[in-house]
C-alpha positions in Angstrom: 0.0 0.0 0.0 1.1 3.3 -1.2 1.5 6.3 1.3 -1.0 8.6 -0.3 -3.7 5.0 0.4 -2.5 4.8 3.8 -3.2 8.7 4.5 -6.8 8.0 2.7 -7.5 5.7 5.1 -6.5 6.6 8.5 -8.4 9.9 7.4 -11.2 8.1 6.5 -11.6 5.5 9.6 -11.0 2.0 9.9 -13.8 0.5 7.7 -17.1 1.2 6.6 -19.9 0.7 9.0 -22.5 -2.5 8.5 -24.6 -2.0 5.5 -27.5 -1.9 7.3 -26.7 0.7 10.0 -25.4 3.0 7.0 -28.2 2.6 5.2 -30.7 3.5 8.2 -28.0 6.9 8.6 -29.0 7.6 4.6 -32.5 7.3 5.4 -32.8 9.1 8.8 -31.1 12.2 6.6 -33.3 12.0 3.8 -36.3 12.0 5.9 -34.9 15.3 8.0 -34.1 16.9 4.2 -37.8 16.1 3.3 -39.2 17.9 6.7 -36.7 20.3 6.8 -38.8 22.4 3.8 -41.9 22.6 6.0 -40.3 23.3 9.4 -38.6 26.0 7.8 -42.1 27.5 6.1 -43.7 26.7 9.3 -41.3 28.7 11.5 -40.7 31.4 9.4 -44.8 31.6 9.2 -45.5 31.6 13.2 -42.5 35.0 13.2 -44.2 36.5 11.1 -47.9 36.0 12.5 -46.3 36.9 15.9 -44.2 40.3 14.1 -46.8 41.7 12.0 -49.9 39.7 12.2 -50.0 38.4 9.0 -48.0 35.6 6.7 -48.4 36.5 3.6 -47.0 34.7 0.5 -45.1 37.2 -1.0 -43.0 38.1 2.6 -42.6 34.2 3.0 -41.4 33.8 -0.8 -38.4 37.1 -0.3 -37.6 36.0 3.7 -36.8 32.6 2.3 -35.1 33.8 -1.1 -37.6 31.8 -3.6 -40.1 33.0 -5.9 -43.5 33.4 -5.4 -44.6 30.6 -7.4 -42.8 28.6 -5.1 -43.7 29.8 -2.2 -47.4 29.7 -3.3 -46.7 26.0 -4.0 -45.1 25.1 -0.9 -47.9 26.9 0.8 -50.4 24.3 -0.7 -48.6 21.5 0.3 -48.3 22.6 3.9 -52.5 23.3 3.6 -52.8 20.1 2.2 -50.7 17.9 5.0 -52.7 20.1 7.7 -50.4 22.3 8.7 -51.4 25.8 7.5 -54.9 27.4 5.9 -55.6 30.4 4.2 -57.9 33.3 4.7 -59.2 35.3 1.5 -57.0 38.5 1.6 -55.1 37.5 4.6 -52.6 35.6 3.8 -51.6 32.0 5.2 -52.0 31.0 9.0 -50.8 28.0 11.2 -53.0 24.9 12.5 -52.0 23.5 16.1 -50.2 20.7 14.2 -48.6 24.0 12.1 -47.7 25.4 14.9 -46.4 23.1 16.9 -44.7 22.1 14.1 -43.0 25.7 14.1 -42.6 25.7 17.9 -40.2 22.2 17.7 -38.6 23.9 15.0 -37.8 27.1 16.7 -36.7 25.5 19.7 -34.2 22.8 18.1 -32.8 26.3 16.0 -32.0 28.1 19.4 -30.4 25.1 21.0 -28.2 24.6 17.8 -27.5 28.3 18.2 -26.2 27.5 21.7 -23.9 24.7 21.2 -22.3 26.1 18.4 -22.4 29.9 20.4 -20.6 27.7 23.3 -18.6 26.3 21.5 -16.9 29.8 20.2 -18.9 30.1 17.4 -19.3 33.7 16.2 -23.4 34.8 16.8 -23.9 35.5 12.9 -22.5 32.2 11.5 -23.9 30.6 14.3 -27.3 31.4 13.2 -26.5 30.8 10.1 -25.0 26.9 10.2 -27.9 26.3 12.6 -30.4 27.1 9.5 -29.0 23.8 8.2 -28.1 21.8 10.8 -31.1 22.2 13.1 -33.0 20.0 11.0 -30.8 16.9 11.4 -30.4 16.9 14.8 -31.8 13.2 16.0 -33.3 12.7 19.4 -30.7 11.7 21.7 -28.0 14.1 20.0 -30.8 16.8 21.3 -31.1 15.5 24.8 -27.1 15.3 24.7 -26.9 19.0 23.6 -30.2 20.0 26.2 -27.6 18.2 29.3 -24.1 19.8 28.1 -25.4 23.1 28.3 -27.1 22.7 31.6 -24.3 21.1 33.1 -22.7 23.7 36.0 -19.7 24.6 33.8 -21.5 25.7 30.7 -24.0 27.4 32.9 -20.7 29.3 34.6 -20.4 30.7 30.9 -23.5 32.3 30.7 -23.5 35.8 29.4 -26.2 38.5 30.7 -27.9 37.8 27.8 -28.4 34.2 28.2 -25.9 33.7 25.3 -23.4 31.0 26.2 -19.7 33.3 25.8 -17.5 32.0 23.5 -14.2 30.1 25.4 -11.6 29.1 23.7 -10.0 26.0 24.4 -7.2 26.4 27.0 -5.1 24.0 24.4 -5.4 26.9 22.2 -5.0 30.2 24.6 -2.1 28.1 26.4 -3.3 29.4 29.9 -3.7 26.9 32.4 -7.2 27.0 33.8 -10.9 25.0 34.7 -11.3 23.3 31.3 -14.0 25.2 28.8 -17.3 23.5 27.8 -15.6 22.6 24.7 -12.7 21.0 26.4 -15.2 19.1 28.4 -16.9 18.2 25.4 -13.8 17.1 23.1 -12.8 15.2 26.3 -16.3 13.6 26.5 -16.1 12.7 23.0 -12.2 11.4 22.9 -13.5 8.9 26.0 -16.4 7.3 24.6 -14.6 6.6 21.6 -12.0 4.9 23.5 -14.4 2.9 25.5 -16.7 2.3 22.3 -13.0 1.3 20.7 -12.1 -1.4 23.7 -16.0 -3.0 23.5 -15.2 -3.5 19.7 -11.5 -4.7 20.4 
């Protein structure tokens, strides 16, 4: 074996995961992509029914950066799986499986927002990566998230505004002090994947 192989592969792990458990990933990420399109409508809807009292298409289609045909269309398929309904002349509004739909959704986006704020994650790029990654975050990588930041140390973090404050890794600043939430975390991390290592070996 070559160097440049060897490289690829201790770069890409030891070996491909069973065929079944990769093809359950696959499908678990396909299924967020295909929900992500209405939590985002939904969301996006419920702000602006809260902001301005009304959701009409055309705000919905330039908020989201799509035309209006588009939007109109997305629109109908939310209506039709019973998440939103329309009023003639006043634009679209949520159902309680709409908005519920929209409050799940809001509430997955801020807790993205906060991992990636504690982990040192500058506000505006944080809100923007969490547009993406909000929507593939699984259930137990939630409560993981939901425990890490109300653990004491990332609460000893906490800014005035409820913002978690960026710390940078004391590997990186070279001071010697308590370790950071992201220490703790790429401690946390590095240890199960020892221990999940020795079960395997």
């Amino acid at each position: 074996m070559g160097k440049r192989e060897q490289d690829d592969r201790d770069w890409s792990g030891a070996s491909l995961p069973a065929e079944q458990l990769q093809a359950r990933r696959f499908s678990t990420t396909r299924a967020a992509q295909s929900g992500a399109l209405h939590e985002d409508y939904a969301e996006l809807i419920a702000d602006l029914l809260a902001e301005t009292g009304e959701a009409r298409p055309t705000d919905i289609a330039r908020r989201l950066g799509v035309s209006h045909a588009t939007a109109i269309k997305t629109i109908a398929r939310l209506k039709r799986d019973g998440l939103a309904r329309g009023l003639p002349y006043r634009g679209v509004f949520l159902t309680r499986k709409g908005l519920a739909l929209a409050e799940r959704a809001k509430a997955r986006h801020r807790l993205v927002v906060d991992i990636l704020l504690a982990l040192g994650v500058p506000k505006e790029a944080a809100e923007a990566d969490a547009e993406g990654m909000e929507h593939f975050v699984s259930e137990p990588t939630r409560r993981a998230f939901v425990a890490f930041l109300k653990s004491s140390s990332a609460s000893a973090v906490q800014g005035k505004s409820g913002d978690v404050e960026a710390v940078a890794p004391s590997h990186l600043c070279g001071a010697t002090r308590s370790p950071s939430p992201l220490d703790q975390l790429v401690s946390s991390m590095a240890r199960r994947g020892a221990s999940e290592r020795g079960a395997k070996g």
